[in-house]
N, C-alpha and C positions, 0 to 999 in steps of 0.2 A: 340301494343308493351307491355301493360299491360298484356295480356297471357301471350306473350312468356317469361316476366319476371316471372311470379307465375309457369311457368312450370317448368321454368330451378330453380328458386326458390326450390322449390315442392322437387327435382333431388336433390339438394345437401340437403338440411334438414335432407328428409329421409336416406341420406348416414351416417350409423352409423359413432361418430366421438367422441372423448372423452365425452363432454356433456349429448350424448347419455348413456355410459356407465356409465356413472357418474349418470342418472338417472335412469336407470336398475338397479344399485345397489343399490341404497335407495328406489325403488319401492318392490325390493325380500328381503334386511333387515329390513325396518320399513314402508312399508305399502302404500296406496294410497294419503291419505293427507299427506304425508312427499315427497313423489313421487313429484307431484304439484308443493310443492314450492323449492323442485331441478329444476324443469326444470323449473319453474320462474327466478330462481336465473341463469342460464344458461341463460334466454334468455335477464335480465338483462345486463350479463356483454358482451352482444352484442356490448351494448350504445357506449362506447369509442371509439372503430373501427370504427361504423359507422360517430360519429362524426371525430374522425381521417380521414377518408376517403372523408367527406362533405367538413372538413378545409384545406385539404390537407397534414397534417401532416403523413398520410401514406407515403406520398414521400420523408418525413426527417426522417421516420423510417427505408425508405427502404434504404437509402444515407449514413446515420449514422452508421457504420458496432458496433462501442461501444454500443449505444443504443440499437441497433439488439439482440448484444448478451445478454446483462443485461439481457434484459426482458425476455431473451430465456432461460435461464437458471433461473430465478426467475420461469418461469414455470417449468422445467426440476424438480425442487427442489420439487416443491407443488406436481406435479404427482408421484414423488417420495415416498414423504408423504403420497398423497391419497393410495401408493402402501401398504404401513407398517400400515393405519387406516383397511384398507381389510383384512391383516393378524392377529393382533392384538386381544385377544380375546373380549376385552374392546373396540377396535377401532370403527370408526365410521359407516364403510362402511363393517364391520364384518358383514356375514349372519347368524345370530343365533334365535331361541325361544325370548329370555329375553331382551328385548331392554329396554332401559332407553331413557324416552321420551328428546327431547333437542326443543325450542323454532325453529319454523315455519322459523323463516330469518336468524337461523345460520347455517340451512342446505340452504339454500338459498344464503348466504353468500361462501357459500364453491362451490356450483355449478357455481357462477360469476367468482368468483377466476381464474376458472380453464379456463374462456373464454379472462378474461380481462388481464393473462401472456402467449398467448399467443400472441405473435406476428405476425404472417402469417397476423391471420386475419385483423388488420388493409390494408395489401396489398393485401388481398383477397376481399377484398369490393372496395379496388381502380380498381383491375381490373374487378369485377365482374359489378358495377350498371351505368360507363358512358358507356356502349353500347346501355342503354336502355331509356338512357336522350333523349329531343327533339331535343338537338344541339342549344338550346336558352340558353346563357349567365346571362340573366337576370331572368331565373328558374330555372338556374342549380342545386341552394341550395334544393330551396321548393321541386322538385322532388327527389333529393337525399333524401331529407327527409320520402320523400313519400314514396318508394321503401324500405326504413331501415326500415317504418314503418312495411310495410308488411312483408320483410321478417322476424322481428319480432312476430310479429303474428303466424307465418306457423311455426317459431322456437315452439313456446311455446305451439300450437297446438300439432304438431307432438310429441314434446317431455313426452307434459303429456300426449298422447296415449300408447308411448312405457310405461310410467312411466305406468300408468294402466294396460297394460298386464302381466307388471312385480309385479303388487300386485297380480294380479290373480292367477297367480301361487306361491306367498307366502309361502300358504297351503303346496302344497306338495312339494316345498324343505322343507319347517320346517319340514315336518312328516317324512324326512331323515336323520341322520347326518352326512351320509357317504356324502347328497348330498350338506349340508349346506358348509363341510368342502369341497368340491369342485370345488363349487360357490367365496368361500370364495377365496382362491387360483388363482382360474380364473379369477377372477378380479384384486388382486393383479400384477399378471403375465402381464394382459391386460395393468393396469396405468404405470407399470415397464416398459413396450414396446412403450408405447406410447411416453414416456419422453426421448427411445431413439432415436427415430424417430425425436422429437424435438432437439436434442441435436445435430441432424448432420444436421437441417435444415438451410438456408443463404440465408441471406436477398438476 
């Protein structure tokens, strides 16, 4: 049962998903060690869903249609904003030459952010890890636990690979600026779509 969890795990990781983009974009504007603790901070704001999901509170998120939406739109807002820091010359997730360096956990901070509004995942984890429990009452949590742990893990794996491919290529968008200003854009447009994608989502 532990494969077939780390595989079907494995399958959705790598399925590009804002976190993803979110750390593409600070691996091609500021580098590899800033990459990292993006997708630290992504796989940080895992934590709450998974506990949501162990306590059962995904079930009063998914019940609750006011709390659904709040949180749905408290995200809708922040990708909105990740959209306007990508455009921005000054922004955060701007692809430019001249970066001004910012502290390791508030880019980390901003990669959590973007896991912990949204909502799905708390009901993405309720449906995703009791298939692969043993059906023992008395373990249900410890394995829950177990299973978040890992797919934490394969999150933060996965994520700082892309994060590093995306410093690799650094180089030569910066030696562009036709290419910076279309990276820059791309992303913008990407966090724009993504928030409305959420925004017609229901519990």
């Amino acid at each position: 049962m532990t494969l077939q969890f780390l595989a079907t795990a494995l399958v959705v990781v790598l399925i590009p998903g804002t976190g993803v983009i979110y750390t593409l974009a600070v691996g091609l504007g500021r580098g590899r060690g800033p990459a990292i603790w993006a997708a630290l901070g992504c796989t940080v704001g895992i934590v709450p869903h998974l506990l949501a999901a162990t306590l059962g509170l995904a079930a009063l998120l998914h019940a609750s249609a006011v709390l659904f939406t709040a949180v749905k739109f408290a995200g809708v807002a922040y990708l909105l904003w990740l959209a306007w820091q990508a455009l921005a010359a000054d922004g955060a997730l701007n692809v430019s030459e001249n970066r001004t360096r910012e502290p390791g956990w508030v880019t980390a901070r901003r990669g959590a952010l973007i896991n912990i509004l949204n909502p799905k995942l708390s009901i993405f984890f309720l449906a995703l890890l009791p298939p692969f429990l043993s059906g023992d009452p008395a373990t249900a949590t410890a394995e829950m636990t177990a299973l978040g742990t890992i797919f934490m893990g394969l999150t933060f794996a996965v994520f700082t690979l892309y994060g590093i491919f995306a410093a690799a290529a650094r180089d030569r968008v910066l030696s562009s600026r036709r290419a910076m200003r279309w990276m820059s854009r791309s992303f913008a447009a990407i966090f724009a779509g993504l928030a409305g994608r959420l925004a017609l989502e229901r519990a």
